[in-house]
N, C-alpha and C positions, 0 to 999 in steps of 0.2 A: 334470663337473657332471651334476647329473639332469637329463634329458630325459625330453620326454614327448610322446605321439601326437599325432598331426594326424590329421583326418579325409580318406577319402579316396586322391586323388592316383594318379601311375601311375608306371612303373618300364622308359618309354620304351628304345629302342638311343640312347644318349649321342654315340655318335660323336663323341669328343673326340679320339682316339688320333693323329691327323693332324698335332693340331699345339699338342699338350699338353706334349711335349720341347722342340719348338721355342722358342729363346731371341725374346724381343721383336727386333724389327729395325725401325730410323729408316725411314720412307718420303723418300725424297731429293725434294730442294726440285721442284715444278712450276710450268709457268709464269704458270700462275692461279687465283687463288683463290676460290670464290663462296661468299660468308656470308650467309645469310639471317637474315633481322632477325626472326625468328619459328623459334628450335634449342631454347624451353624452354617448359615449363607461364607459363600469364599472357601478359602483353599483349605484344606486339613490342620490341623495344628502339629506341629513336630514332636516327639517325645525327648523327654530333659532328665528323662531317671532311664535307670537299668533294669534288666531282670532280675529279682533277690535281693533289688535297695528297698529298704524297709521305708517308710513314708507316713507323716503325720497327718492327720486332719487339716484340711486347707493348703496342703504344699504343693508349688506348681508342677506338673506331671507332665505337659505338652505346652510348648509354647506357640502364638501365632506366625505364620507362617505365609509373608505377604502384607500388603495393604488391608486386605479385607479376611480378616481370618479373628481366631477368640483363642485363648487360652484353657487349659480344663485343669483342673483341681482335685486334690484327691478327698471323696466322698466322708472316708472318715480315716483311721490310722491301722496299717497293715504291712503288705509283703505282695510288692509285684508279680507277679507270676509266670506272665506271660503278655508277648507283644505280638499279636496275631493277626488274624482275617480271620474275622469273624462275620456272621449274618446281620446283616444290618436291621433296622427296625423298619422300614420299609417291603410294600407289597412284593417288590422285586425278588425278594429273599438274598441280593447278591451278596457278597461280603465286605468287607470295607475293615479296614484298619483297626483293632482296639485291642486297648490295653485292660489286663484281670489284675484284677485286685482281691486279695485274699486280708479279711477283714481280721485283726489280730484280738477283736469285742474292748480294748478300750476305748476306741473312741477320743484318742490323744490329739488334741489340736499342733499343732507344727508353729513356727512362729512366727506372727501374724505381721502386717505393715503396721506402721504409726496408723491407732485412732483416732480423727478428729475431733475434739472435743465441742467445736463448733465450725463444722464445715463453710460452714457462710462467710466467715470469715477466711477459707484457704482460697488463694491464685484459682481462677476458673481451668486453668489450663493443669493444674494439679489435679482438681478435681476428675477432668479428662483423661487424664493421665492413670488416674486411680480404678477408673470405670473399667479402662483397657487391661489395666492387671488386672481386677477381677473377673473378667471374662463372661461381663455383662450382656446378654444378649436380650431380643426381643423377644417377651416371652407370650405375647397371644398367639405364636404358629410359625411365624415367620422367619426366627431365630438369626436376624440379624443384628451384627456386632454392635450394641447401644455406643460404644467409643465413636467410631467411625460415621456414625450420624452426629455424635454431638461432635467430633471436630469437622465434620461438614459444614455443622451448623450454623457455628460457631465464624464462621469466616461470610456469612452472610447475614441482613437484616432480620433478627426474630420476633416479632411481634408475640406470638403467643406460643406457648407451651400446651399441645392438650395432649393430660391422660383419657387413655381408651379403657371406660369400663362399662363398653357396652356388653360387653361379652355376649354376642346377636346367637351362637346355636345354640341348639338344642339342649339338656343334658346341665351343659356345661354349668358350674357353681363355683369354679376357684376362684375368680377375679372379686365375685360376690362375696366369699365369705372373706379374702384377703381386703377388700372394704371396710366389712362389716369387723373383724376382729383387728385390724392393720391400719384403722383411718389414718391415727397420727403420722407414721412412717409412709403410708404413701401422699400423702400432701407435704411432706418435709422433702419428698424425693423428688416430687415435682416439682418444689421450689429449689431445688439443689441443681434441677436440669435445668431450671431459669437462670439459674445463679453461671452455671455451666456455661451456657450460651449466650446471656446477655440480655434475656428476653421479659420484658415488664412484666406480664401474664400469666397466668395458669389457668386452663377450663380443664373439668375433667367432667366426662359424657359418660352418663348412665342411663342404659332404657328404665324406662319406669317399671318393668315387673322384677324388679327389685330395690320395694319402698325402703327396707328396713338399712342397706346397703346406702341409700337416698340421704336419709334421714339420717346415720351416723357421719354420714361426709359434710352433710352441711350444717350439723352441729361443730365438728372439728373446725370447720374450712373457716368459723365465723372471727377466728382469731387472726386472720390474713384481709389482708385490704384488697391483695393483688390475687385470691385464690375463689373462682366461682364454680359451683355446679350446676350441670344443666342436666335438667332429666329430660331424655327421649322417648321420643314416642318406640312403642316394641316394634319395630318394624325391619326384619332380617335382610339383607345385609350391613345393617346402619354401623355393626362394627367394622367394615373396611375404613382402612385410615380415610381413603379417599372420600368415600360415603359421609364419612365422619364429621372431616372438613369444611365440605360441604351441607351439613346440619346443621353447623354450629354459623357459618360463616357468608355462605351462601354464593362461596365459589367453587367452582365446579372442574375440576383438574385432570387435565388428559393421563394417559398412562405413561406419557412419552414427556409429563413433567416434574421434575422434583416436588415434593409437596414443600422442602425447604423454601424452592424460588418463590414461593408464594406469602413467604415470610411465617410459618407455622412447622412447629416439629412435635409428631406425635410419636408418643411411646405408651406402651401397658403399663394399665396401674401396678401389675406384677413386678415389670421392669424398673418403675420406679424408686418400692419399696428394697430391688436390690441394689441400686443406683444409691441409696442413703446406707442401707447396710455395710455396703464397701466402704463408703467413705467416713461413717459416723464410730463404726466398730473393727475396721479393717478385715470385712469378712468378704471371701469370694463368693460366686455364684455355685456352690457344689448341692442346693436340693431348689426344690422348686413343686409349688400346688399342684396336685393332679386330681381330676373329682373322675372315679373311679363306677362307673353306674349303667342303667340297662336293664332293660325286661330281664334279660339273663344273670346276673348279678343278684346273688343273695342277699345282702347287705351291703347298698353302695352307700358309698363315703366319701369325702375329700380329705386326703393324705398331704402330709408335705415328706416328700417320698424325695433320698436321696438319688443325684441322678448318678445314672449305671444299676439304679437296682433293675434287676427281672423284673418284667410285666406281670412274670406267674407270683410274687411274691408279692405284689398290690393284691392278686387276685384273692390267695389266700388269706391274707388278712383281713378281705370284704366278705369272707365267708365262703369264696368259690362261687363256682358257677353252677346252677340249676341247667338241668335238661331242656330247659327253650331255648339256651344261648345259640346261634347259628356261625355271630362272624364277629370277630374281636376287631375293633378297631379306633386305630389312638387318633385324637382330634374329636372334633364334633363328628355327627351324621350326614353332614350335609356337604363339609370339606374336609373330613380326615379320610384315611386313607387301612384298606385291610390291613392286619399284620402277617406275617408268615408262619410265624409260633409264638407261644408267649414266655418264650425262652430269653429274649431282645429286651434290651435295657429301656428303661425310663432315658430319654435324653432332655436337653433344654428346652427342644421345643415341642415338648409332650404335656398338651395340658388337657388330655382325657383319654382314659379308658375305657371304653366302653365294648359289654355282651351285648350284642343286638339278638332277639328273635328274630324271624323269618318275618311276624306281622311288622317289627319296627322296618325290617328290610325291605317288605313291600314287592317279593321277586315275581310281578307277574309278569307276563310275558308279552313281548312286544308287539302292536300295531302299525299298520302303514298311517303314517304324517295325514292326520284330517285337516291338516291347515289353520286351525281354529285362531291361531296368532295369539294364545295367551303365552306362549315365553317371550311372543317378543314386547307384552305387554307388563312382563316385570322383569326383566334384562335390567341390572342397575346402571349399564353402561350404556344402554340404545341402541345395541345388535341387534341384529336379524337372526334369531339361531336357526331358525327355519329355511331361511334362503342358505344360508352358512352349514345348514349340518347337506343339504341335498348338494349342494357342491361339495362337499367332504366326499360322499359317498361315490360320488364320479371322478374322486382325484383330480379335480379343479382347484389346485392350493393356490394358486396367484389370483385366481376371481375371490377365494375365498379371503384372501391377506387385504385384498383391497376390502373387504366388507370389516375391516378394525378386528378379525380375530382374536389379534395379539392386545388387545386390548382387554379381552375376557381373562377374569380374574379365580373363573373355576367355583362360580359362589354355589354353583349347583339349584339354583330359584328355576331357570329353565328346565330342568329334568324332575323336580318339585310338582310343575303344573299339569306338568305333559300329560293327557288324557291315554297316551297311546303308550306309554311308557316307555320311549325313545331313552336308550344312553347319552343323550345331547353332551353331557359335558364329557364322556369321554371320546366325542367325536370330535370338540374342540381341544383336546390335550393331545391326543393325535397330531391334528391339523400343529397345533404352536408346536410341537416334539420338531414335525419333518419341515416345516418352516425353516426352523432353529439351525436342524439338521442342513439344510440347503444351503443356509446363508452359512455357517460354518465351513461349507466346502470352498462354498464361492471365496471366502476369506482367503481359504486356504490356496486357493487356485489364483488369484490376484498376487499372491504372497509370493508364490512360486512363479507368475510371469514378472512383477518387479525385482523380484533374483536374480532371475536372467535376462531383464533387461540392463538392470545393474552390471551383471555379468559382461553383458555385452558392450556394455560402456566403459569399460575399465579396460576391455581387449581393444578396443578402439581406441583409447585415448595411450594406452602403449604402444601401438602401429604407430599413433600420429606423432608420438614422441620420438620413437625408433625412427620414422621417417624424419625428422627436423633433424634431428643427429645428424643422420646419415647426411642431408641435404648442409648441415653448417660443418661435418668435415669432408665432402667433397668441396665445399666453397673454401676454405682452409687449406685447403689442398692447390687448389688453385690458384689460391692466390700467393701462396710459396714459390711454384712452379713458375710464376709471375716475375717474384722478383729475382728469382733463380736467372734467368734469361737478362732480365737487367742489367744483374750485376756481369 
């Protein structure tokens, strides 16, 4: 199919070769599990068991909570333990909600929904239905609720369906080998999200420095009329949906637009293959690919590592860490994020672990701004980060919101280029934080002057009832007194 340019972008070392051969491998049962009640976009999920209920494989543990929330499942079959605040997986180290699981080594599944034996055949709106109970999320990063995009979707025009397997960082190998070992189910899943939503189509986008990935999808896909591949040029950040879109389609979509209004619903090939699993075997989303790797990583691998396992128990089973590891951190290198220990569970949208050394980390130390204008020369979005980080620095956030801040998507290609080695993107994460922070107050203060304008209307509009009263029984009044004298 035709392709077309993206603006921008950089042409990073990929460092995928580690463990892009490597077949998936089960992570073997651990003896605890910790689920946090907060692994996806939206509100937390509620807890639906007790302390001391003993719990099967696949049984629901937390339901959604809200419009935009996901469900969580229990990893494999045990005995709750406890429902705490715990350290979340995040650089913040703060704590956050989760439930422990104490693993009882069966391994006993619970009992499961009806399997379709031929999804294509079930109501789209069951199928929706089915995604939402299993607590399907997106799984390149994002870990938003796949239900709630497809019943988005679903109530607007779909032209196409594209799975994302570009998998643009670094490191990263799940998407690739979940390809390469998973064609059939994820081209089933993405014709199931078609079937979902209504939409003729399926493209699924792979950059090209994964031929072998290439080459098994477009042997599978040849059995579909309606299902194409398109290999991408390697060019980082081409996995953003938005970027995506625009490669394959050659529309170019503000941040401030649904990518649905455009008549296109992209989800990971990851997320598809559990989009059919739910529906084809009635199974939830309780593990999920993790490719485990880095200078400091003994032996890295790609796991399908139950989520709530410890970070330290991927690590272990990669052999541990060598003496060059510097900074563990889950996501790519370029948009994941430090951990605080490696105590912190596996969640849904952890799709790498990675030991960095100091050389992958790159900590040299900072220069003043030469102007050189190469980030604003791969910016996939067409910011100024350079006008935009020197208004940062002077607390100029309204000049800066007017330069499309909130439009950076944190792909980290500006701080990539930077000769000076500026933190550019965590000047822009700042800058969107107090943004965010601003406009939330302003919300909040709007809220509270319509309260008491409301207020004020309602004491007004009692006076002016109290005053009509008053005024129709003095008139009442006198008009008695009226015929009083008459008579």
């Amino acid at each position: 199919m035709k392709l077309f340019s993206v603006r921008g972008g950089i042409h990073p070392s990929y460092r995928k070769q580690a463990t892009t051969a490597k077949k998936i491998e089960p992570l073997p049962i651990v003896p605890f599990y910790f689920l946090p009640l907060r692994q996806h976009s939206g509100a937390p999920a509620e807890a639906v068991v007790n302390i001391g209920d003993h719990v099967g494989k696949g049984q629901l543990l937390a339901a959604p909570a809200g419009r935009i929330s996901a469900p969580i499942h229990a990893p494999t079959s045990g005995i709750i333990r406890a429902i705490q605040n715990m350290t979340a997986p995040h650089p913040s180290g703060l704590p956050g909600m989760t439930m422990v699981l104490e693993a009882d080594g069966k391994d006993s599944w619970a009992e499961l929904p009806e399997a379709y034996s031929d999804p294509f055949a079930v109501d789209p709106q069951l199928i929706r239905e089915r995604v939402a109970w299993a607590g399907v999320v997106g799984l390149g990063g994002a870990a938003f609720p796949a239900a709630v995009k497809l019943e988005q979707s679903s109530q607007k025009p779909i032209k196409m369906v594209v799975l994302n397997g570009a998998e643009c960082e670094p490191y990263l190998t799940g998407d690739d080998r979940v390809m390469q070992e998973y064609a059939d189910e994820v081209i089933s899943g993405g014709r199931l999200i078609a079937h979902a939503v209504g939409a003729p189509k399926v493209v699924i986008g792979i950059e090209r420095n994964k031929p072998e990935a290439i080459a098994i999808m477009k042997k599978t896909a040849e059995a579909y009329d309606n299902v194409e591949i398109a290999d991408l040029p390697a060019q980082y950040p081409v996995g953003s949906a938005r970027h995506l879109v625009q490669a394959l389609t050659g529309l170019e979509i503000s941040a401030r637009t649904r990518i649905a209004d455009v008549g296109v619903l992209v989800q990971n090939v990851g997320t598809a293959r559990a989009v059919w699993r739910s529906a084809r075997y009635g199974e939830p989303l309780i593990s999920r690919i993790v490719t485990v790797s880095g200078g400091g990583m003994n032996d890295p691998k790609t796991l399908d590592a139950p989520i709530g396992s410890p970070v330290k128990a991927l690590i272990d089973f990669c052999g541990g860490m060598n003496e060059k590891a510097e900074q563990i951190v889950t996501g790519g290198p370029l948009m994941g994020v430090g951990l605080p220990n490696i105590d912190v569970p596996v969640i849904k949208g952890t799709a790498g672990i990675l030991a960095l050394t100091s050389e992958e980390m790159d900590h040299r130390p900072t220069e003043a701004c030469l102007r050189c204008g190469r980030c604003v020369d791969v910016c996939p979005c067409g910011l100024s980060p350079v006008e935009m980080a020197s208004l940062i620095r002077r607390d100029k956030l309204e000049e800066v919101e007017k330069l499309q801040v909130m439009d950076c998507f944190s792909c980290g290609s500006c701080s990539y280029v930077c000769p000076s080695h500026l933190p550019l993107v965590q000047y822009f994460n700042y800058a969107k934080g107090e943004i965010w922070n601003r406009r939330d107050e302003e919300r909040k203060q709007n809220k509270i002057k319509a309260l008491a304008a409301a207020k004020e209307a309602r004491l007004a509009e009692v006076l002016r009832q109290r005053q009509l009263a008053a005024e129709r029984a003095k008139a009442a009044k006198a008009a008695a007194n009226k015929e009083e004298k008459a008579v």
